[in-house]
N, C-alpha and C positions, 0 to 999 in steps of 0.2 A: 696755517690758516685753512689750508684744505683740508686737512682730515677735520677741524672745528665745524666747516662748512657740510659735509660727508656724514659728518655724525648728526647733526642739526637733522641735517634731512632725513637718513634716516629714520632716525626718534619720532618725527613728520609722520613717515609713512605706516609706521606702526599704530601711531595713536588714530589717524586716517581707519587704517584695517578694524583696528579693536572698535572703530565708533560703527563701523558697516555692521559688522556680526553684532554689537549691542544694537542695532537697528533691528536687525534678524532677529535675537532670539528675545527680545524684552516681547512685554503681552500687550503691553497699554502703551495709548498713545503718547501719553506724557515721558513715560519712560523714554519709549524711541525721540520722542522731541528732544529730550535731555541727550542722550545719548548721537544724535547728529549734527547735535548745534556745540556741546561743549567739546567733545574730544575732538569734531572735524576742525573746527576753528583753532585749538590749540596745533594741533597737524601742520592746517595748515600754515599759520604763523613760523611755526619751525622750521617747515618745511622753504617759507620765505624767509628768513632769517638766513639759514642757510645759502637760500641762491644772493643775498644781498649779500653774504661775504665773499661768496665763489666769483659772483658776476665783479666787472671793473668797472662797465656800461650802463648795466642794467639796474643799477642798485637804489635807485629813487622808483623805479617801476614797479619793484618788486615789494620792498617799503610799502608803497600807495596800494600794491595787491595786497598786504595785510592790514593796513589800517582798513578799506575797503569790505574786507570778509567780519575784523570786528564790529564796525559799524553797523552791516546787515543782519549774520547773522542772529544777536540776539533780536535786531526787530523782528525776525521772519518767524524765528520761533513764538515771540508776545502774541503774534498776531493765531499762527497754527494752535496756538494753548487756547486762545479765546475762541475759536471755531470751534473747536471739539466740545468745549466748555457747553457753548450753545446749543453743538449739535444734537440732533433724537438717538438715541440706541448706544451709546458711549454713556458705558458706565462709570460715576465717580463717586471711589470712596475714601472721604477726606476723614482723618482722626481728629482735626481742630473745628474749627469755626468755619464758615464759609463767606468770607469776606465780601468776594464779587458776588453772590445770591443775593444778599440785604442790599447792597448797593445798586444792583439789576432790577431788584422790586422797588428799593426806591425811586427810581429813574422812569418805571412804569407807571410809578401811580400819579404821578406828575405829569403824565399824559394823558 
């Protein structure tokens, strides 16, 4: 069970690194949003998975620290997608439809 625990985390800390540097070197914000909410959260999960099997004590705490990071992190990023969305000088270029723009004028005009 230790070397399962050992490797979990591992796998953790890699997918942790690879979501930093796809933070670093992506251009747009969405990208980096993509890249520090999906890979750090799998990371992290691993990385708690891992101490939930390692720990004897600890293994409900560590459990609640990953349910805890899935919970958050995709709201932290809805929330960072729709700031930027809004924001001046962030350039978007979409290849479909623009879903929230029709929705954002409609919600305006209604004002």
């Amino acid at each position: 069970m230790k070397t399962v625990a050992e490797v979990l985390a591992l796998t953790g800390a890699v997918f942790a690194l690879l979501a930093g540097i796809g933070v670093l070197r992506f251009r747009d914000v969405y990208a980096r949003m993509h890249a520090a909410t999906k890979a750090t959260t799998l990371g992290v999960a691993l990385v708690g998975l891992g101490a939930a099997i390692a720990l004897d004590s600890g293994r409900s705490k560590a459990l609640l620290g990953v349910v805890f990071i899935f919970i958050t992190a995709p709201s932290a990023a809805h929330f960072v997608g729709r700031a930027a969305y809004r924001a001046e000088g962030i350039e978007i270029d979409l290849a479909a439809r623009d879903d929230l723009a029709t929705m954002l004028d409609e919600r305006d005009a209604l004002d």
